[in-house]
TIVO-2410 file (N, C-alpha, C; in nm, 3 decimals):
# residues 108
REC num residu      c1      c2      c3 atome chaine
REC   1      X   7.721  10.257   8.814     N      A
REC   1      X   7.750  10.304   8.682    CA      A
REC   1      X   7.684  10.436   8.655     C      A
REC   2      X   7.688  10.491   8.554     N      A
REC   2      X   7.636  10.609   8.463    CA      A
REC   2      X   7.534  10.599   8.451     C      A
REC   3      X   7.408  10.683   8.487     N      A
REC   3      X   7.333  10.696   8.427    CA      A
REC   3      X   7.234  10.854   8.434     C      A
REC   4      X   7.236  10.855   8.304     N      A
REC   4      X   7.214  10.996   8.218    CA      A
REC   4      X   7.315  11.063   8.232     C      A
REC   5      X   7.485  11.016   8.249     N      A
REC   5      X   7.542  11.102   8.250    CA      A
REC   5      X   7.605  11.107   8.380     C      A
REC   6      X   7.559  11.038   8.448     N      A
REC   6      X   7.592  11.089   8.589    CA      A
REC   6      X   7.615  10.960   8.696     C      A
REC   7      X   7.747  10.920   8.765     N      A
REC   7      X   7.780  10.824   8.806    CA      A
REC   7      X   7.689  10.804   8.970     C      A
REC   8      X   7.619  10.701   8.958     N      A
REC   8      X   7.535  10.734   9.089    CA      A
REC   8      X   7.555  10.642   9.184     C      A
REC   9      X   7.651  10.518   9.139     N      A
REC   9      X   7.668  10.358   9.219    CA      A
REC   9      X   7.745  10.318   9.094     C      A
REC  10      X   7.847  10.232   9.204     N      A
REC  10      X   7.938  10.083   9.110    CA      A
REC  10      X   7.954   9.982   9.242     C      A
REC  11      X   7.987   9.921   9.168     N      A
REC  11      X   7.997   9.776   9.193    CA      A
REC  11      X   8.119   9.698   9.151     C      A
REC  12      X   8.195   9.615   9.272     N      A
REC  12      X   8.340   9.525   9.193    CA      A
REC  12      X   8.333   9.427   9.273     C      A
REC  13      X   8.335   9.336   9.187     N      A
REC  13      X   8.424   9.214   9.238    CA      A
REC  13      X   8.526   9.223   9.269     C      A
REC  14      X   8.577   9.138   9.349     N      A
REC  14      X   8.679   9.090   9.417    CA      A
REC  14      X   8.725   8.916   9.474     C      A
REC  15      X   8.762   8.861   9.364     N      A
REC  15      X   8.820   8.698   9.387    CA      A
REC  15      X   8.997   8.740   9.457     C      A
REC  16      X   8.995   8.644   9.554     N      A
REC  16      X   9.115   8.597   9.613    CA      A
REC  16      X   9.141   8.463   9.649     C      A
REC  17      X   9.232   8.406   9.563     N      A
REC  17      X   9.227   8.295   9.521    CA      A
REC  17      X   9.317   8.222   9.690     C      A
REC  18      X   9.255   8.080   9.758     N      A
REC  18      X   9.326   8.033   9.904    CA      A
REC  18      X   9.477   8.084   9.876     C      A
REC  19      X   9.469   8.070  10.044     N      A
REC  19      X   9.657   8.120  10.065    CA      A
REC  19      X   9.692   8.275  10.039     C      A
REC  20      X   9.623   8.343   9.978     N      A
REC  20      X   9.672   8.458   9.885    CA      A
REC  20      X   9.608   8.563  10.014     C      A
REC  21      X   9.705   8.662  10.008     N      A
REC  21      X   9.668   8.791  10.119    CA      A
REC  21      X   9.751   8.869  10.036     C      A
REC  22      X   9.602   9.013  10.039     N      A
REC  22      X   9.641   9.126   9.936    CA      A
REC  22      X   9.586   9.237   9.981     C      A
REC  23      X   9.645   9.405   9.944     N      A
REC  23      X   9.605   9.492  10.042    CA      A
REC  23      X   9.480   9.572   9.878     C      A
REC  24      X   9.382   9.632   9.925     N      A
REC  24      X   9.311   9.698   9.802    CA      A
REC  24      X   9.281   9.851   9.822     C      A
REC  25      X   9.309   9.952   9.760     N      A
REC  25      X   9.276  10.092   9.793    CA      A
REC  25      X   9.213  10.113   9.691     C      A
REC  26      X   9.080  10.192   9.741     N      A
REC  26      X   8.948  10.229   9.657    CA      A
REC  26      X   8.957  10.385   9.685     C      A
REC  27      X   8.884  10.428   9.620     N      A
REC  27      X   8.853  10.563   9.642    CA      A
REC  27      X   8.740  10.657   9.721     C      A
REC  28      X   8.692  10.537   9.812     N      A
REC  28      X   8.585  10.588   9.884    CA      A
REC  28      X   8.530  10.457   9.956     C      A
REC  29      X   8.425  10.511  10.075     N      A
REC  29      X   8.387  10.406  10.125    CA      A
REC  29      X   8.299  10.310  10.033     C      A
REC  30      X   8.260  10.180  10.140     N      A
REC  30      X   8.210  10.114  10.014    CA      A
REC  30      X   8.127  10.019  10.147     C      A
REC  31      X   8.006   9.932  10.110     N      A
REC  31      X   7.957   9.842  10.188    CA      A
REC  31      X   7.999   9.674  10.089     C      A
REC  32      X   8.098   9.561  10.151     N      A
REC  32      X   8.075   9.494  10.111    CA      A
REC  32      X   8.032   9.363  10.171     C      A
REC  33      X   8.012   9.231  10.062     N      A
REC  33      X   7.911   9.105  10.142    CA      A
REC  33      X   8.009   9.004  10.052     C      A
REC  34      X   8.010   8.927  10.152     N      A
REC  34      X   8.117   8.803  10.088    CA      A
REC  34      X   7.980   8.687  10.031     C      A
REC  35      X   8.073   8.629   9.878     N      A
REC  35      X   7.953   8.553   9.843    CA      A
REC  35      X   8.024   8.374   9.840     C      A
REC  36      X   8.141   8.425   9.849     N      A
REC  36      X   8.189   8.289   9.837    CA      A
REC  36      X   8.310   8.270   9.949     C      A
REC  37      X   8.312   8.163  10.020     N      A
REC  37      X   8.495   8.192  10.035    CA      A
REC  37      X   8.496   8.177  10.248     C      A
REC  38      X   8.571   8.171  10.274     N      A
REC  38      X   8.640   8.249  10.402    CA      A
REC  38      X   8.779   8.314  10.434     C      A
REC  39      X   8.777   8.391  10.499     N      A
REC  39      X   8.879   8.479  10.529    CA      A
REC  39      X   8.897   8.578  10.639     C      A
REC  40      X   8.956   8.693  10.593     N      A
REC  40      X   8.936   8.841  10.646    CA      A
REC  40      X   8.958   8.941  10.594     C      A
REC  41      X   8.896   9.007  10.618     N      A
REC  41      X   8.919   9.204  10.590    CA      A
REC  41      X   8.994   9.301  10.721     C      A
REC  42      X   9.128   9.316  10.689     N      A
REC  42      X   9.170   9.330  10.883    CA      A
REC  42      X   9.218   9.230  10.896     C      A
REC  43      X   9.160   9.258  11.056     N      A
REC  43      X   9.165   9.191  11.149    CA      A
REC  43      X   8.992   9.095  11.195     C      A
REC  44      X   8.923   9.114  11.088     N      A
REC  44      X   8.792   9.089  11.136    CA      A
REC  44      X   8.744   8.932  11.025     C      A
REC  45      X   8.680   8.839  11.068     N      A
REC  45      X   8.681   8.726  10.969    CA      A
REC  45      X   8.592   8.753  10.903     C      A
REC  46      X   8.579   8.720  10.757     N      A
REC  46      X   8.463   8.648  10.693    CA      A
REC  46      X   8.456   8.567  10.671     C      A
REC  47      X   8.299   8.511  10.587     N      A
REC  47      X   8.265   8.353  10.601    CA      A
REC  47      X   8.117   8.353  10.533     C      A
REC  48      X   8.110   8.306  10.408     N      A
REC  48      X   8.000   8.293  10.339    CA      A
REC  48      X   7.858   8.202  10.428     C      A
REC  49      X   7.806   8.234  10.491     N      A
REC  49      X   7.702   8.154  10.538    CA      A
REC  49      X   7.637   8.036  10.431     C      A
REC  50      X   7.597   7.914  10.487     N      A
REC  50      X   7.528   7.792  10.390    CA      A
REC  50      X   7.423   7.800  10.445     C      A
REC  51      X   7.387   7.886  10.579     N      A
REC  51      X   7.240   7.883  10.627    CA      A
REC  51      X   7.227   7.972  10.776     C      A
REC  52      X   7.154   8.067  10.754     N      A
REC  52      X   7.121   8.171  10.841    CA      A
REC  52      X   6.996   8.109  10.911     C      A
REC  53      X   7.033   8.097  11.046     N      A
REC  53      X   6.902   8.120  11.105    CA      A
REC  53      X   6.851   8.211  11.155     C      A
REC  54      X   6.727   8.270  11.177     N      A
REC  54      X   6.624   8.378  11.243    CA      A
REC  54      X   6.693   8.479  11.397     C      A
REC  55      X   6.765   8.528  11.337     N      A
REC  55      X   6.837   8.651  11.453    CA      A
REC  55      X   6.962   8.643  11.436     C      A
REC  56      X   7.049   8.510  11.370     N      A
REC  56      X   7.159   8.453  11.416    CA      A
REC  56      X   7.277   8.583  11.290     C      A
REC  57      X   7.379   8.601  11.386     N      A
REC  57      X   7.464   8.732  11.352    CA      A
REC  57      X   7.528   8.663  11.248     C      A
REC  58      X   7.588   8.737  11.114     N      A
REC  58      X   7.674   8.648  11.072    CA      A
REC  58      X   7.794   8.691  11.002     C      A
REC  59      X   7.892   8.660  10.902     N      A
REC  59      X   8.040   8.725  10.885    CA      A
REC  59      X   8.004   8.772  10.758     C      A
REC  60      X   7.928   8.792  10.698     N      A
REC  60      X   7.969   8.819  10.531    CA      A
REC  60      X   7.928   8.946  10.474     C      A
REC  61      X   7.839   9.040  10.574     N      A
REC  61      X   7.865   9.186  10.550    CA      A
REC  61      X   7.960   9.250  10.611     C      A
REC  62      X   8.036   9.356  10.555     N      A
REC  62      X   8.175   9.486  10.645    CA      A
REC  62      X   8.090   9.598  10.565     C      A
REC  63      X   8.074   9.703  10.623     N      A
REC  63      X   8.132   9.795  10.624    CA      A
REC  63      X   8.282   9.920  10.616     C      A
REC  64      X   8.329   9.933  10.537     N      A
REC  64      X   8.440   9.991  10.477    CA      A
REC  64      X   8.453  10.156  10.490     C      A
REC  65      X   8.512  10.246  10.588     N      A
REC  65      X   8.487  10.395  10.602    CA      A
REC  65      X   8.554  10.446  10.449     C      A
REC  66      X   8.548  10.575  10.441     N      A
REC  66      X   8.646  10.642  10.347    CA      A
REC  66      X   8.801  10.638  10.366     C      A
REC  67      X   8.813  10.606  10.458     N      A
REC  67      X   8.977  10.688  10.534    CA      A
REC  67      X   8.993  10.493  10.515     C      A
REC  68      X   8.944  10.423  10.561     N      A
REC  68      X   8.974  10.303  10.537    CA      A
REC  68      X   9.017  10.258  10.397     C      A
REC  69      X   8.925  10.280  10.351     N      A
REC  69      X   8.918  10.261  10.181    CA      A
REC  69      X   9.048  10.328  10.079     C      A
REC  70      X   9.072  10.453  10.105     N      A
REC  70      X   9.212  10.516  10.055    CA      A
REC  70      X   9.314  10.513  10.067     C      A
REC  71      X   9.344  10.425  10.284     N      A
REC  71      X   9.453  10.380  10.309    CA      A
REC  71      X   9.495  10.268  10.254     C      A
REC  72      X   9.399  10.213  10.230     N      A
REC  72      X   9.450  10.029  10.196    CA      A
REC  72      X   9.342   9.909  10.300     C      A
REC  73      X   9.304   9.860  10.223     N      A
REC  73      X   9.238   9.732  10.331    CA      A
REC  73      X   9.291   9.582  10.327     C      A
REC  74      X   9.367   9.537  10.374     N      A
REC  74      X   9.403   9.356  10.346    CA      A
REC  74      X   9.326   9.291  10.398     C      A
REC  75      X   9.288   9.224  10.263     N      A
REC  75      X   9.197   9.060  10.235    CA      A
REC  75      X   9.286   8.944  10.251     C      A
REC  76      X   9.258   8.857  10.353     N      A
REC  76      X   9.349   8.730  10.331    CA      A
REC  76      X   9.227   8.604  10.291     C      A
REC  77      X   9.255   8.530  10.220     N      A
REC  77      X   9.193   8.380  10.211    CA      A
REC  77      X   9.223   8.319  10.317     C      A
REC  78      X   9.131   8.247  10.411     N      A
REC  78      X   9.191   8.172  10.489    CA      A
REC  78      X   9.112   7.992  10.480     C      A
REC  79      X   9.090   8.001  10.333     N      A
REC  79      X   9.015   7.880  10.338    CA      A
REC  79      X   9.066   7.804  10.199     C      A
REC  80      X   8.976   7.735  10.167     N      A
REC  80      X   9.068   7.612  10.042    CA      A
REC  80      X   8.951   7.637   9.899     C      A
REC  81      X   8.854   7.725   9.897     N      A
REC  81      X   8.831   7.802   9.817    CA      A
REC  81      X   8.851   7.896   9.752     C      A
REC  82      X   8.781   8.007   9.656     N      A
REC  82      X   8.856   8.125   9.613    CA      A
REC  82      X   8.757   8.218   9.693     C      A
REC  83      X   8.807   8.326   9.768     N      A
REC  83      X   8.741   8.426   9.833    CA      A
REC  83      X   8.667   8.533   9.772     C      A
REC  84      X   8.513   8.513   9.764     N      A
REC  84      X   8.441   8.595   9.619    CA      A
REC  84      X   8.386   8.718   9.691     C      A
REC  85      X   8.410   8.820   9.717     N      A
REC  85      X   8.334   8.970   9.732    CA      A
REC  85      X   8.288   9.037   9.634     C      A
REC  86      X   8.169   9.157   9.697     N      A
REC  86      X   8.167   9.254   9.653    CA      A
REC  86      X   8.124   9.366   9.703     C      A
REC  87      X   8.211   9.493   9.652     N      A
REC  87      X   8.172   9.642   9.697    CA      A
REC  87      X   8.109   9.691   9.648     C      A
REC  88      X   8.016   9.739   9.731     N      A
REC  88      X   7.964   9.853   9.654    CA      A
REC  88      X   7.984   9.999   9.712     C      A
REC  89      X   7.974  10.085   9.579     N      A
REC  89      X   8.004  10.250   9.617    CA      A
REC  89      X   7.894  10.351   9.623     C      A
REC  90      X   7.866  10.432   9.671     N      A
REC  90      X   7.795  10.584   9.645    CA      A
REC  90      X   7.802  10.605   9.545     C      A
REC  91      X   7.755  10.733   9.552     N      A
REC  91      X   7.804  10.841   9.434    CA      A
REC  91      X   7.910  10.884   9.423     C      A
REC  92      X   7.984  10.902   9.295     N      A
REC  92      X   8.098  11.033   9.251    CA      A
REC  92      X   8.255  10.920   9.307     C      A
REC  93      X   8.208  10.786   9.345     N      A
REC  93      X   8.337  10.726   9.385    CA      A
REC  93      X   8.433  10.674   9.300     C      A
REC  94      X   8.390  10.591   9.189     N      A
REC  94      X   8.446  10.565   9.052    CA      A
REC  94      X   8.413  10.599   8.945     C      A
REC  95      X   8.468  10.764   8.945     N      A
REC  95      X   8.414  10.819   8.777    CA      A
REC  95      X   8.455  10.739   8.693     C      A
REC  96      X   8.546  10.663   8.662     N      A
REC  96      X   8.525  10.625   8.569    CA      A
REC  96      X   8.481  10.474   8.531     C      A
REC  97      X   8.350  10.429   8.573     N      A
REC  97      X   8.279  10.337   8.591    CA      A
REC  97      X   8.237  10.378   8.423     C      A
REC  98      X   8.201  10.271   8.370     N      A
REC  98      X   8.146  10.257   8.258    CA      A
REC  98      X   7.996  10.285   8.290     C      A
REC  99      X   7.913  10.349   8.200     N      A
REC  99      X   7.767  10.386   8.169    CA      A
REC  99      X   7.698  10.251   8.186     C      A
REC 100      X   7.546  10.250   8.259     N      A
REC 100      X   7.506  10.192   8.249    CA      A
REC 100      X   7.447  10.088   8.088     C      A
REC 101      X   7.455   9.969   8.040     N      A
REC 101      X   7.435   9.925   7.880    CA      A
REC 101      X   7.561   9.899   7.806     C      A
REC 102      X   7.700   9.952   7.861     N      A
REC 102      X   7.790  10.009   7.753    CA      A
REC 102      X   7.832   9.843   7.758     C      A
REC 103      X   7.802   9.740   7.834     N      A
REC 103      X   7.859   9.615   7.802    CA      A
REC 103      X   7.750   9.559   7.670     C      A
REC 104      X   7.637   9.606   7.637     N      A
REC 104      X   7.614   9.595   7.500    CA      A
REC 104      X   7.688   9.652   7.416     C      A
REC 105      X   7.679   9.769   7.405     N      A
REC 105      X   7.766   9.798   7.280    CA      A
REC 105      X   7.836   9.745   7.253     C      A
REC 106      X   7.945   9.701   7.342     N      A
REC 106      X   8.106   9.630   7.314    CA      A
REC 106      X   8.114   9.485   7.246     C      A
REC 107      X   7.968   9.468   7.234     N      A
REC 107      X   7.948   9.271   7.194    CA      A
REC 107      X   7.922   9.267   7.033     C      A
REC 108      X   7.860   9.425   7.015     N      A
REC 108      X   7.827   9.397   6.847    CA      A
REC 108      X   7.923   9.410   6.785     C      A
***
């Protein structure tokens, strides 16, 4: 979000509800971590871990380039949950991210 003016990081969710395969174009690269769900991004799986052990590799961070991100990326569900992500961006990627607070204002 914004802050002082100046967009420095955002952040999105992303639910994909089982069965459902959908393509998403962002405006820049992005690092994301699956929190719920299994599936894929691609050709590559994800898979929310219930328990990491000590070295053990696992599916729920990607990495996302720029050129990736603008072409299009397809998410498929491949499980009987809803598939919960999220991206995150740099700088200058979604100007128009709301200011950091502005979800106060909007409540009074």
């Amino acid at each position: 979000g914004k802050f002082d003016g100046e967009e420095l990081f955002s952040a999105k969710e992303l639910t994909i509800n089982p069965g459902v395969k959908v393509t998403i174009k962002d405006r820049g690269a992005y690092g994301l971590i699956t929190v719920q769900g299994t599936g894929k991004i691609g050709k590559h799986a994800l898979q929310t871990p219930a328990m990491i052990r000590f070295g053990e590799l696992t599916d729920d961070e990607v990495f996302v380039s720029h050129e990736a991100a603008v072409q299009g990326v397809t998410f498929e569900n491949t499980g009987l949950e809803p598939l919960v992500s999220l991206r995150y961006f740099g700088p200058h990627t979604n100007i128009d991210a709301p200011a950091i607070g502005d979800y106060k204002k909007k409540k009074r």
